[in-house]
N, C-alpha and C positions, 0 to 999 in steps of 0.2 A: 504493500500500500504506500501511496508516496505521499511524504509531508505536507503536510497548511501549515505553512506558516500565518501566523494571527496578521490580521488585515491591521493596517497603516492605522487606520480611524477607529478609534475603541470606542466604547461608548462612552467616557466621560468626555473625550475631545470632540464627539459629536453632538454631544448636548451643547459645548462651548459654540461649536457651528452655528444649531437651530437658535441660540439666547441671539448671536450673533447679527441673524437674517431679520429677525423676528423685530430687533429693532431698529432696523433699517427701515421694516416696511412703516414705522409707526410717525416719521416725517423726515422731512430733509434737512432737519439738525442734526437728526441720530446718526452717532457711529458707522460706518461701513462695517463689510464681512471680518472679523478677526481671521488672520494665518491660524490655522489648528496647529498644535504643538507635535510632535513628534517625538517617538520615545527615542533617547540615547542611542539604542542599540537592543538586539536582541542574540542572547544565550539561545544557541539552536545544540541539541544534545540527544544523542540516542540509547538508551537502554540496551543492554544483550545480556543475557542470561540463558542457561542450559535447564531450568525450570521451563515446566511448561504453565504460561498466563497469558494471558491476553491483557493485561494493567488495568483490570478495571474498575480499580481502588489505588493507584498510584500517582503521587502528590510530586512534581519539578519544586522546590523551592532555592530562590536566591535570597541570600542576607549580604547585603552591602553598603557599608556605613548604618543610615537611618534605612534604608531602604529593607520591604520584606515582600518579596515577590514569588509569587504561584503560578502556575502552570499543570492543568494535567498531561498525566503522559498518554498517548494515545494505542492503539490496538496495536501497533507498529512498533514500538516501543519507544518513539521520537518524541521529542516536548520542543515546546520554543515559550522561554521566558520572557518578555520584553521587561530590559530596564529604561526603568522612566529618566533616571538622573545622571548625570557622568560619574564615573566612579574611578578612582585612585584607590593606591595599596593593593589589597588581597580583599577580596571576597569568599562566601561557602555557596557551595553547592550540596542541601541534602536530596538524597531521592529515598521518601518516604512513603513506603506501601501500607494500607490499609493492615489490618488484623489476620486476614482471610488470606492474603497476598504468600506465597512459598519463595518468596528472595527476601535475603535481607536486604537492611536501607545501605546507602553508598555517603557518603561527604569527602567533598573535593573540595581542595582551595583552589581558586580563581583567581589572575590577575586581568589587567582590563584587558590584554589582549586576544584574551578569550571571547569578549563580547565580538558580534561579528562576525567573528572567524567559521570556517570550516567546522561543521558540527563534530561535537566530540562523543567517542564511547564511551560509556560508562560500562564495564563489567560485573555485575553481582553476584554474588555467590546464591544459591539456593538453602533455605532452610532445612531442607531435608535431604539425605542422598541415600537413595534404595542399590543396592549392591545387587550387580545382575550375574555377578557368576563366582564359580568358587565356593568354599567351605560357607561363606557367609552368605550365599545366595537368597534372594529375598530379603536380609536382613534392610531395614530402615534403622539411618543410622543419623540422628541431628548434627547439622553440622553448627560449629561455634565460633565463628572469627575469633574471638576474646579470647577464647582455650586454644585456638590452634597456635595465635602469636602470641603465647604468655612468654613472657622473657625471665619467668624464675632460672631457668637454666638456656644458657645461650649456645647457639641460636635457637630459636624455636621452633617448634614442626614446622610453621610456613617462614621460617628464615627471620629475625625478627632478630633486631639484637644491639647494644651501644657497645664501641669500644671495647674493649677488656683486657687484661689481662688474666693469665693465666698460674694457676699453683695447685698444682694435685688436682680436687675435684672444686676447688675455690675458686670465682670469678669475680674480679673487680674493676666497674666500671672504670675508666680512664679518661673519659671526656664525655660527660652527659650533655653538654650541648650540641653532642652531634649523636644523630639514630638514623638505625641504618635499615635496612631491608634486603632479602638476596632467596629473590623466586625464581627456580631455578629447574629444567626440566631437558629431558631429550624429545628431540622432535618426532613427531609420531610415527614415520619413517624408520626409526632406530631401529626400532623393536621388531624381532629379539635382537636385545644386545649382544653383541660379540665377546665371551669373558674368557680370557686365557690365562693359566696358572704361568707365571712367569718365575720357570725354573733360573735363567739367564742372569734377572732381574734381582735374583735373590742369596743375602749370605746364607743360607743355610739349606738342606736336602728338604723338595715337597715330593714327599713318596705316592705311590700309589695307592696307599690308605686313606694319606689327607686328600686327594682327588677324589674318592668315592665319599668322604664324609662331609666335603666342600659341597659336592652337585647332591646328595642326600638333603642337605641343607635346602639347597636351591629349589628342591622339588616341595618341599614344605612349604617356603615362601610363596611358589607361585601359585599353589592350591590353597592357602588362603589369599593372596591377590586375584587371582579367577583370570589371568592371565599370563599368556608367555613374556615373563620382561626379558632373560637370559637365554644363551644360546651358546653350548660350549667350543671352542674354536682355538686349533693349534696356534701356537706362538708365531707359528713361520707364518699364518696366514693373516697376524696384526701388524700392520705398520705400527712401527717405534720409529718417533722422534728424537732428532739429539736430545743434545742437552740432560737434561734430568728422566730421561728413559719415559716421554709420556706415550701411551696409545694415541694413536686416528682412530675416533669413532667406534671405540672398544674401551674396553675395561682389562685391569692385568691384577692379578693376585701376587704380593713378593711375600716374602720373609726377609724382617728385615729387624735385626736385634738393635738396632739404635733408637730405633719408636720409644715414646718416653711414654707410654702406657699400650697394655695389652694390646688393639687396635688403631687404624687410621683410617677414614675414608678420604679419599682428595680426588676435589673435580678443575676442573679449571677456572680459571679465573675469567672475568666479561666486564666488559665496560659500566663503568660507574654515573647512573644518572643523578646529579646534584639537584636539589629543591631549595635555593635560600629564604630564609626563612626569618631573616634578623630585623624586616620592617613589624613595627611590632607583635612579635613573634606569642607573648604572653595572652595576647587576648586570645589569639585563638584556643592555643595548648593548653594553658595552663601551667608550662613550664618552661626553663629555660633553653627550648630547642633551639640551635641555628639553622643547620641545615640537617636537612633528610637525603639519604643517597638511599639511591634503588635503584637495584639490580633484576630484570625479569629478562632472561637470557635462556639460549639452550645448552644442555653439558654436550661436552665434544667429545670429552675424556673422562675416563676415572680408574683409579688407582687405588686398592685396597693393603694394606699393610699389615702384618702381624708378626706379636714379638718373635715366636717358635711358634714350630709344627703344631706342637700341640694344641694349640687352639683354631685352628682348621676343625675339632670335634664340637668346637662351643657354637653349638646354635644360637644360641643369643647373640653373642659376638659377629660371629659370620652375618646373620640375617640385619643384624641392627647397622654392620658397614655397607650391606648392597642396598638398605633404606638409604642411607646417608648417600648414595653413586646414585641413586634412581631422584635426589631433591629432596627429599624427607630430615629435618633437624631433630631436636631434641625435644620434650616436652614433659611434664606431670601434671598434664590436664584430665588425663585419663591411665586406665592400665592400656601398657603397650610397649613392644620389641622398641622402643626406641627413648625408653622414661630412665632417668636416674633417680626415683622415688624407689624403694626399695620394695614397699607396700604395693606398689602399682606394676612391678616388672615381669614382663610375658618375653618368652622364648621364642614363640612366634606373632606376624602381624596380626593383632586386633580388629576386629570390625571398626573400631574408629580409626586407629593407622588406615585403613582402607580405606573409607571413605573417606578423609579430609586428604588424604594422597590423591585418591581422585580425583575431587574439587577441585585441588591446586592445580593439579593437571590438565583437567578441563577450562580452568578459565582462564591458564595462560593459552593455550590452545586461541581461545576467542578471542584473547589481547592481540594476540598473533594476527588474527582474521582478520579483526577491522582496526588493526594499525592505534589500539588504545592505550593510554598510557594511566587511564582512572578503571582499574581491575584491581585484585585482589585488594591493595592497599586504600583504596574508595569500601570496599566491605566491610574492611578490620575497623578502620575509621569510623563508618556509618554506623555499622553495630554499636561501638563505645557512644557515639552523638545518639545517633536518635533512640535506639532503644535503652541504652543503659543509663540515659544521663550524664554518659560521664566524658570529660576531653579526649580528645580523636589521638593525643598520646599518650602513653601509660606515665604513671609517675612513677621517678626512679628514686629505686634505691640502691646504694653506692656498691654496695655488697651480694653478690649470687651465689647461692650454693646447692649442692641436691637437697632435698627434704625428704623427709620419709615419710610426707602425706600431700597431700592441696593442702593451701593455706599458712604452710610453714616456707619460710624464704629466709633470706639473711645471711648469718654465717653458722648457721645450724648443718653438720654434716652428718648423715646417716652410714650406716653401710650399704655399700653399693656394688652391685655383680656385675656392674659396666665399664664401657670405657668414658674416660673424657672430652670435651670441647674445644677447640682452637678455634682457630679466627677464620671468617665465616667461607674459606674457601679449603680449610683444611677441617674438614667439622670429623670427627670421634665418636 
């Protein structure tokens, strides 16, 4: 269906019209026709989502300056805002669905140059996501922007994360004015990925026991994923790059006794998009953010490490690095193959590993499609504004550490059967 945009003449500038005529015709003292005003500009913007709606409870709103502007979104999922007033700085954009609506709300910041422009996508996440194959089959599984980007332990399942440093299982921010983001996936093409034991690659012997306990693993994971990710493939048959021995478009298994803890997953690195953020930054957030960088990239590569042989047997371990190579971070939002919560920790993927794995999946897929750059991060945001009340960033605190429940953060350290964190393109 193709957009209306809303007609020149609203009706409060054509009331201004008919006062206008009305006293012209009343003698030839009165006033002539006034010029109708004309709005500033109009926010043209389209909805995508992997939900099925038709929007027919769904609210376009701009807040800029004093301005509070509505629009609905229509069958198409298109909206057009007009703004009445010129506007300077940063503006928001919420997209606020009805009760009944299966996506969540989205909030974007705007600057003016968005009025006018080339209509922008907004990407939303769906509220619910039903699992069509695999162990979990038919399961319905809610999805939670707020739990998927908790940043108790960094980075988060969808990549979520400030600075940090790192000590054993301890994380401490290191520049809370800057927050970062790194959504991160293989192109749908990939799959199955190409995975090769990199005997070459590694100090130590991978026998042909850790071979058969490696793809044992593999076969668990992908009967709960309900899909082929992996695909086993000789060494001779993956291009290696110099340098630091990375795969093309593969994945490689080493042994490698220098890892400073039991595991490493490592993808590659992708260009950094900066959001400054330092015009006043406070009113929106709530906190002291400068800039936001985000990353929604595809993996090219990844590389799995482990200390000795013998943990090629640890299903947890093993499944919790090929989550990490497939875009999947850390999280204690739920139980799951990939929590440092000790209370919460599964050896194999979760119905919610799976479905918020998907999610992320599918709606970078649709960032992909229409060229958007208001996807997943318009959700997490949206979620915290419209539904929860609360600032589109998390408020931080200085100190991360595992917990041994929800609810416990800080520098509270539990026991933990996993590995560690590093900085968001060598993630543990």
């Amino acid at each position: 269906m193709p957009m209306h945009p809303q007609p020149a003449l609203t009706r409060p500038h054509f009331a201004v019209l008919l006062l206008a005529i009305v006293m012209a015709a009343c003698g030839e003292d009165s006033p002539g026709p006034q010029d109708v005003l004309l709005p500033f500009g109009t926010l043209q913007g389209q909805v995508v989502t992997s939900a099925e709606t038709n929007f027919a409870d769904v609210t376009a709103r701009v807040v800029w300056g004093s301005q509070n502007l509505t629009a609905a979104v229509q069958s198409d999922g298109s909206f057009d805002v007009e703004i009445i007033d010129a506007v300077s700085g940063f503006g928001m954009l919420t997209i606020e669905p009805g009760p009944n609506e299966p996506i969540h709300p989205g909030w974007v910041l705007l600057s003016p140059g968005d009025v006018g422009a080339n209509p922008g996508t907004v990407v939303l996440a769906p509220k619910m996501w039903t699992v069509d194959s695999g162990d979990y089959a038919g399961v319905e599984v809610p999805i939670d922007p707020q739990l998927a980007a908790d940043g108790r332990v960094m980075p988060s399942f969808w990549g979520f994360y400030f600075p940090f440093s790192q000590n054993g299982f301890l994380q401490t921010v290191t520049d809370n004015s800057e927050w970062a983001a790194e959504f991160r996936g293989w192109p749908p093409n990939a799959f199955p990925i190409p995975v090769a034991l990199d005997r070459l690659g590694s100090d130590g012997d991978i026998s042909a026991a850790d071979s058969i306990a490696f793809w044992g693993h593999v076969e668990v994971m992908e009967a709960a994923l309900g899909w082929d990710a992996f695909a086993p493939a000789p060494l001779e048959d993956v291009r290696i790059l110099g340098g630091a021995r990375r795969p093309a478009d593969a994945i490689i298994v080493q042994l490698d006794s220098s890892v400073a803890v039991r595991g490493v997953g490592v993808i590659n690195r992708a260009d950094v998009r900066t959001y400054g953020l330092s015009a006043d930054a406070t009113t929106w957030s709530g906190t002291n953010v400068r800039n936001i960088s985000v990353v929604s990239a595809d993996i090219t590569y990844g590389i799995i490490r482990l200390e000795t042989s013998g943990l090629f047997s640890d299903r947890q371990l093993v499944i919790h690095e090929l989550m990490h190579v497939l875009g999947a971070g850390h999280g204690c939002s739920w139980a799951s193959v990939q929590t440092y919560c000790a209370s919460l920790l599964s050896d194999v993927p979760t119905a919610p590993d799976v479905a918020h794995l998907a999610v992320m999946m599918e709606m970078r897929a649709l960032e992909l499609e229409h060229d958007s750059r208001w996807g997943i991060l318009a959700s997490v945001f949206g979620h915290r504004v419209v539904t929860l009340g609360l600032t589109p960033v998390p408020g931080i605190d200085l100190t991360y550490g595992p917990a041994s429940a929800p609810g416990r953060t800080g520098t509270d350290r539990a026991e933990v059967v996993s590995d560690t964190s590093t900085r968001p393109a060598t993630a543990c």
